[in-house]
C-alpha positions in Angstrom: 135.6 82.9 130.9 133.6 84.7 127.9 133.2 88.5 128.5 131.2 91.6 126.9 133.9 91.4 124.1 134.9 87.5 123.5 134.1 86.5 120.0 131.8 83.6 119.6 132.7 80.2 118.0 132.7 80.2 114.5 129.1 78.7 113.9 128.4 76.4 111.0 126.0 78.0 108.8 123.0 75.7 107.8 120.6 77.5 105.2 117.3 78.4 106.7 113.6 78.2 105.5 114.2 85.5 105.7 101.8 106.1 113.4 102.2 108.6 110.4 100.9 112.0 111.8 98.4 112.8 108.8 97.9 116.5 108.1 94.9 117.7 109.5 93.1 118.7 106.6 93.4 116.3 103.1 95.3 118.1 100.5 93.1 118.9 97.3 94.2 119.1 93.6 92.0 120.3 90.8 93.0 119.9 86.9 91.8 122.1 84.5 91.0 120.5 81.4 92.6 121.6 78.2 90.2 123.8 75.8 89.2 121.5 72.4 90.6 124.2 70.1 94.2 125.2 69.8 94.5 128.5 72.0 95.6 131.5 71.8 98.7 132.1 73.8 99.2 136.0 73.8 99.1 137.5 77.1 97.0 140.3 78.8 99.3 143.8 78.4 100.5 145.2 81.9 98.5 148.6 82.6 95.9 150.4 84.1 95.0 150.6 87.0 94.9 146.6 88.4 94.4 145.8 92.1 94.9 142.8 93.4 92.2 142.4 96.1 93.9 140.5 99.7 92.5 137.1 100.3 91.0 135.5 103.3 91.9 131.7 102.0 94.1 130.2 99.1 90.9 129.6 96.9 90.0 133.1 97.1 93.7 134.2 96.2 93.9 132.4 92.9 90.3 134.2 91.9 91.4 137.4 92.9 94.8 137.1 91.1 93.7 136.0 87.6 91.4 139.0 87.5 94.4 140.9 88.7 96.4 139.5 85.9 93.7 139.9 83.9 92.7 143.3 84.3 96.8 144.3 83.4 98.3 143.2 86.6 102.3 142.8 85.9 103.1 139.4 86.6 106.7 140.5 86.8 106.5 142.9 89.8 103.8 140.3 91.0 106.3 138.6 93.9 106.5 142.1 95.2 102.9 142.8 95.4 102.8 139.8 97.3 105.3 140.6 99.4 104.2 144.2 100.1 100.6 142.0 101.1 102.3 139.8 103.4 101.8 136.9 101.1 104.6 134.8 101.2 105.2 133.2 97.7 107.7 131.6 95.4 107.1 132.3 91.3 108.5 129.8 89.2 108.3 130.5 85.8 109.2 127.5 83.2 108.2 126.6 79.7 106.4 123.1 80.5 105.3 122.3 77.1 107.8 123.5 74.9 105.7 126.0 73.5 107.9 129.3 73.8 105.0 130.6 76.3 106.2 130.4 80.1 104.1 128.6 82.5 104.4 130.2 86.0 104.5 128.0 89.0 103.0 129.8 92.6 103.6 128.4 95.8 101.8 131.1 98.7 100.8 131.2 101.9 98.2 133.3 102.8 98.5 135.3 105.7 96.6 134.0 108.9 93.6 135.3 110.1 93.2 135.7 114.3 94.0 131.9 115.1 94.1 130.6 112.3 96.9 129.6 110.3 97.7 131.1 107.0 96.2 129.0 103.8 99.0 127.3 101.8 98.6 126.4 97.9 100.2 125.5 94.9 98.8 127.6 91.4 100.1 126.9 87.9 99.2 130.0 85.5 99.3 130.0 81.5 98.0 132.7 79.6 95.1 130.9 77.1 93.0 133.0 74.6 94.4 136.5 75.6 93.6 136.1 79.5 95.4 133.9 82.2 93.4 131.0 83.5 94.9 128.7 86.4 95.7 125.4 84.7 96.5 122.9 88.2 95.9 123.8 91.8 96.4 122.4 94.9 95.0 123.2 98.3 97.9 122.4 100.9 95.7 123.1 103.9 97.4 125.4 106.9 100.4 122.8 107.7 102.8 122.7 104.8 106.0 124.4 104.2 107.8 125.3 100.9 111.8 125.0 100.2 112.1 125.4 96.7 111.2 124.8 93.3 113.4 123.7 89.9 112.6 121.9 86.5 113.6 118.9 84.8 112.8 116.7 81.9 112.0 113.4 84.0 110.4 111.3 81.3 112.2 112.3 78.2 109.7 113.7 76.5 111.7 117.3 75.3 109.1 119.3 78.5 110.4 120.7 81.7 109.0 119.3 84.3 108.1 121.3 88.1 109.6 119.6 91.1 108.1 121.7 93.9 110.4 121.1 97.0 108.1 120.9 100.3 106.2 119.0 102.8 103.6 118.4 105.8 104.9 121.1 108.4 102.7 120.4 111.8 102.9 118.6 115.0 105.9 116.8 112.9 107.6 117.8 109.9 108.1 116.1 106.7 109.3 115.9 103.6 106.4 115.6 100.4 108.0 116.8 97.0 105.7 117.3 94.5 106.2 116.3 90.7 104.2 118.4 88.3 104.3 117.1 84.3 102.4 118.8 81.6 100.8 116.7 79.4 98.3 116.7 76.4 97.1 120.3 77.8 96.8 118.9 81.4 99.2 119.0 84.4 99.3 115.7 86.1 100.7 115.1 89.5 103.1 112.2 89.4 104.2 112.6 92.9 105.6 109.7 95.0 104.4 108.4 98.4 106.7 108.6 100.8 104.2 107.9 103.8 105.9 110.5 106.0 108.9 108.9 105.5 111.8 111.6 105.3 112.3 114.7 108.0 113.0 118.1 107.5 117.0 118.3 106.9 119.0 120.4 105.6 120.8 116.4 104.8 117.9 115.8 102.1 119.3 115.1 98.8 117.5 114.5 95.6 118.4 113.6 92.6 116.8 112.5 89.1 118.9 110.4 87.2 118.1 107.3 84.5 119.2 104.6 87.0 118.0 101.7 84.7 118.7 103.3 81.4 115.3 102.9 80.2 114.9 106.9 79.0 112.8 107.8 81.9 114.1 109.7 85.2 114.1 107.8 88.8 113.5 110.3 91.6 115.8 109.3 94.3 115.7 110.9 97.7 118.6 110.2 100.4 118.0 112.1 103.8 116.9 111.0 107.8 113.9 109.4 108.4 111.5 110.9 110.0 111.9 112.4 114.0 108.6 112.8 115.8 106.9 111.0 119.1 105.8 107.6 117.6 108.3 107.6 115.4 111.7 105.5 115.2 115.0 106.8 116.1 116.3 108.9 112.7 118.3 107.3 110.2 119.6 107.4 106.7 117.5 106.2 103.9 117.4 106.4 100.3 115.0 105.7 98.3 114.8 105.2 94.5 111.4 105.8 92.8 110.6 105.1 89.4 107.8 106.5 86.6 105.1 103.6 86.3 101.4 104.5 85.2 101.8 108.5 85.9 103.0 107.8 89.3 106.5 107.7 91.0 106.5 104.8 92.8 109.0 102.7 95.1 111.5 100.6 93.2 113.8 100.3 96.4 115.2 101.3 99.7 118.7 101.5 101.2 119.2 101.8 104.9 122.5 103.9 105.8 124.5 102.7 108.6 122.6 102.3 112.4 123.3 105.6 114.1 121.8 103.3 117.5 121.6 99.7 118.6 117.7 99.0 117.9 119.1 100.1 114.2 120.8 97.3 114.2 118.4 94.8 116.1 115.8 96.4 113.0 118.4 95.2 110.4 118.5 91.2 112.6 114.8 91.3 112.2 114.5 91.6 108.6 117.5 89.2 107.9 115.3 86.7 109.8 111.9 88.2 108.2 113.7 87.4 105.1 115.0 83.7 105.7 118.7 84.4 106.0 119.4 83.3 109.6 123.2 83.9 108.9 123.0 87.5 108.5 120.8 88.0 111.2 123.2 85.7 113.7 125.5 88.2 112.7 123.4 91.6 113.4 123.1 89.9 117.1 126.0 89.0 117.4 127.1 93.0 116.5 124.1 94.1 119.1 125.6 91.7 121.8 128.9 92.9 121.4 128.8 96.4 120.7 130.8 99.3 122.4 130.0 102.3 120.3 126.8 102.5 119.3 125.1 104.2 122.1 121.1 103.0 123.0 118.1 104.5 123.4 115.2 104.8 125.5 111.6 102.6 124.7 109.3 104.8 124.2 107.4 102.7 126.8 109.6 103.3 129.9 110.3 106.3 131.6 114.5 107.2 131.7 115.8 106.9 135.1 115.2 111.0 135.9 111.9 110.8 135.1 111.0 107.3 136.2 112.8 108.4 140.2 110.3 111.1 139.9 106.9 109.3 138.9 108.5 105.7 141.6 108.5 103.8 138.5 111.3 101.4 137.5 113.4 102.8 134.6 114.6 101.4 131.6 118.2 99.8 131.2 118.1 99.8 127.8 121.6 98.7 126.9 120.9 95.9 129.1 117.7 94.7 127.6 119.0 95.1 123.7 122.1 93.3 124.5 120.1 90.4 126.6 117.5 90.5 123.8 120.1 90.1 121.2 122.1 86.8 123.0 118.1 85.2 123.9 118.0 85.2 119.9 121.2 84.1 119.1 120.8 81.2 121.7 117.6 80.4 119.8 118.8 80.6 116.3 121.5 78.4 117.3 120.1 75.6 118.9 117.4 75.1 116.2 120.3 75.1 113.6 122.6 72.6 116.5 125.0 74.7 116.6 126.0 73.5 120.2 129.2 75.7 120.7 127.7 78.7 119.5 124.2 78.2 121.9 126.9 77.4 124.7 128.8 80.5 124.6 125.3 82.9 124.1 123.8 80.9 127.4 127.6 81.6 129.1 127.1 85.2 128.3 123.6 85.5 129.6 124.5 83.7 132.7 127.9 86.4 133.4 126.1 89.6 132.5 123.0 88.8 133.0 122.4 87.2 136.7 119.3 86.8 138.5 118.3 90.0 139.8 119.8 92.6 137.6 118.0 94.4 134.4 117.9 92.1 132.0 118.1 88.8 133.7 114.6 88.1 132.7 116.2 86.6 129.5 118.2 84.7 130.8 115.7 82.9 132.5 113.8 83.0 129.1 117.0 81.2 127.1 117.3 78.2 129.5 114.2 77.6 129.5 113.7 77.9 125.7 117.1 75.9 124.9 115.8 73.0 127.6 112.8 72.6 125.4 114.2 72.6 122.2 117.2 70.2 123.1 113.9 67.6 124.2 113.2 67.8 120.8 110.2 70.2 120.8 108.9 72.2 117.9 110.4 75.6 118.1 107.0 76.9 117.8 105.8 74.8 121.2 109.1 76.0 122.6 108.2 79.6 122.2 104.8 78.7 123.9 106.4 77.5 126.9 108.7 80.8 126.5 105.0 82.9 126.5 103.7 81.3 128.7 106.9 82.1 131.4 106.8 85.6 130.7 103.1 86.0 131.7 103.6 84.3 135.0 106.8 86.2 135.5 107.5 89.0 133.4 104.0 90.5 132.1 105.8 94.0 131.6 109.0 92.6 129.6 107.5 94.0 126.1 107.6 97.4 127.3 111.3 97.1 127.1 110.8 96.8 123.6 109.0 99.6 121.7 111.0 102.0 119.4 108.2 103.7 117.5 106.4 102.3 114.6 107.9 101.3 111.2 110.8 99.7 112.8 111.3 96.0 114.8 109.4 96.1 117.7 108.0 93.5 120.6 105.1 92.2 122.0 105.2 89.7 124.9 104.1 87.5 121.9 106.8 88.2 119.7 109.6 88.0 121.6 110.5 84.2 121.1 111.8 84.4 117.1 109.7 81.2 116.1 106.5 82.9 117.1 103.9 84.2 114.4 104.3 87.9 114.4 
């Protein structure tokens, strides 16, 4: 008889017709716009007797230090003014413009004040007309973190460009570069969206490279997704992002291997999302079969510790991802009459799966589904009937089925493959 680990007859392939945590304050930038006449680009002499007044907020500290500057404040000793204040900054200094006159880059946060967090913002200083005016700031609000900064031509132009290394830092954490490019007298942010996508790891890579050869840089980030309440279990993205319109935005995305078996039943649902049965038969297959990829909680379900203390039933969730995974290969099968292959998913439903035991609700759901579809129904009628069933019997079998957002996950609705999702 078939067990966990039998390997499925060979099935004939027929082709087929495949909650972000905002900050909680928006981000600001203002752009300065360049002066009409060619400026002067001599710099204030360091002397006297400058003070740099403390700051209650970011917008205050970029007044107070350009009449610092201004007044002979040494910009070079400035990161240890700063520090002396409490201020903790980054100064980047980089020719952006190719000018032979240094741009410098300031990343601060400004100490806080009772409750209140301290005020993070980004300042790019140039020295204009004999004084030092701030050319591009940003506003971070109180939840954002800094890592580093570096330079790089990314659009071929003969300029270094700022890549500010940083991100959203509050109930979650997550990774928001910033791409800073000087142009015609004006900084514009190019940055890309990446919709809270990456973590905070020390496994974040970046890298600008000409993928495409087309003389401009892609911006390609490689890392874990993001770990917080709503969302998914982490895993390894990359993704490539390329210069269109004074914006970085996505060319593509590359999923690194499934660190956990709703990984892989993500990777099933897009192959079918995407028309290619074939490769989804075989991600179910892999989720049916599977010894070493370990499976988590829904988010929906208490674990067994917690659930024996609340007198709630717990989750069996290697049980439900496994039944799940052989209700849609029995599905997939029969529509494509594959006989042998909807057999042996119905035999392993039936062994592992009896009446009674955590996950036996889909095995109820696959005879019933397969019975209707072998009387030649629709498979969308079929999935009805399957709908129907589970709100008679099994109203709470969804909650099985939630991993977060931005990754496969089930309604009662949705469970049947043929359904609209």
């Amino acid at each position: 008889m078939p067990t966990d680990t039998a390997v499925p007859p060979t099935a004939t392939q027929i082709p087929a017709t495949l909650t972000a945590i905002p900050p909680s304050r928006t981000p600001t930038a203002t752009a300065t716009p360049s002066p009409t006449a060619t400026p002067n680009f001599t710099c204030p002499q360091p002397g006297g007797n400058a003070i740099l007044q403390k700051p209650l907020d970011f917008a205050e500290f970029s007044e107070n230090l350009v009449t610092y500057l201004n007044a002979g404040g040494n910009i070079e000793q400035l990161s240890e003014l700063l520090e002396s204040m409490e201020i903790e900054n980054e100064i980047f200094p980089v020719d952006m413009n190719n000018d032979s006159v240094l741009e410098f880059v300031l990343n601060v946060i400004v100490p806080p004040e009772e409750s209140i967090p301290g005020d993070r913002g980004t300042a790019v200083l140039q020295c204009r007309d004999s004084s030092y005016e701030v050319m591009f700031d940003i506003w971070w609000g109180y939840y954002h973190y800094f890592d580093y900064t570096f330079s790089d031509d990314v659009n071929n132009d003969g300029n270094m460009d700022v890549i500010i290394m940083g991100g959203f830092a509050g109930s979650a954490c997550a990774l928001e570069p910033t791409i800073l490019i000087l142009s015609a007298g004006e900084i514009l942010d190019v940055s890309p969206n990446l919709e809270l996508s990456f973590g905070c790891s020390d496994q974040n890579r970046i890298t600008l490279s000409d993928v495409d050869n087309d003389g401009i840089k892609e911006f390609v980030i490689s890392g874990p997704t993001i770990e917080y309440t709503e969302s998914p279990p982490p895993r390894i993205i990359t993704k490539t992002f390329a210069l269109q319109n004074s914006t970085y935005g996505l060319q593509a995305t590359e999923l690194g291997s499934p660190e956990v078996l709703v990984h892989v039943l993500d990777d099933a649902q897009r192959a079918l999302d995407s028309g290619d049965w074939t490769l989804a038969i075989q991600f179910y297959e892999d989720v049916a079969q599977n010894q070493a990829l370990p499976a988590v909680y829904s988010y929906n379900i208490a674990p067994p510790q917690m659930a024996e203390e609340w007198g709630v039933e717990p989750d069996h969730p290697q049980e439900y991802q496994k039944a799940f995974a052989l209700f849609r290969l029995a599905a997939l099968q029969t529509v494509l009459g594959n006989t042998a292959e909807t057999d042996w998913a119905l035999v392993q439903l039936q062994e592992r799966f009896p009446e009674g035991t955590p996950g036996s609700e889909l095995t109820s759901l696959a005879l019933r589904l397969v019975d209707s579809l072998q009387q030649g129904n629709s498979p969308e009628s079929s999935c009805e009937i399957v709908l129907q069933e589970i709100g008679r019997s099994y109203p709470q079998l969804a909650a099985h089925y939630y991993w977060g957002g931005n990754i496969a996950w089930y309604r009662n609705e949705t469970i049947c493959p043929f359904a609209a999702r």
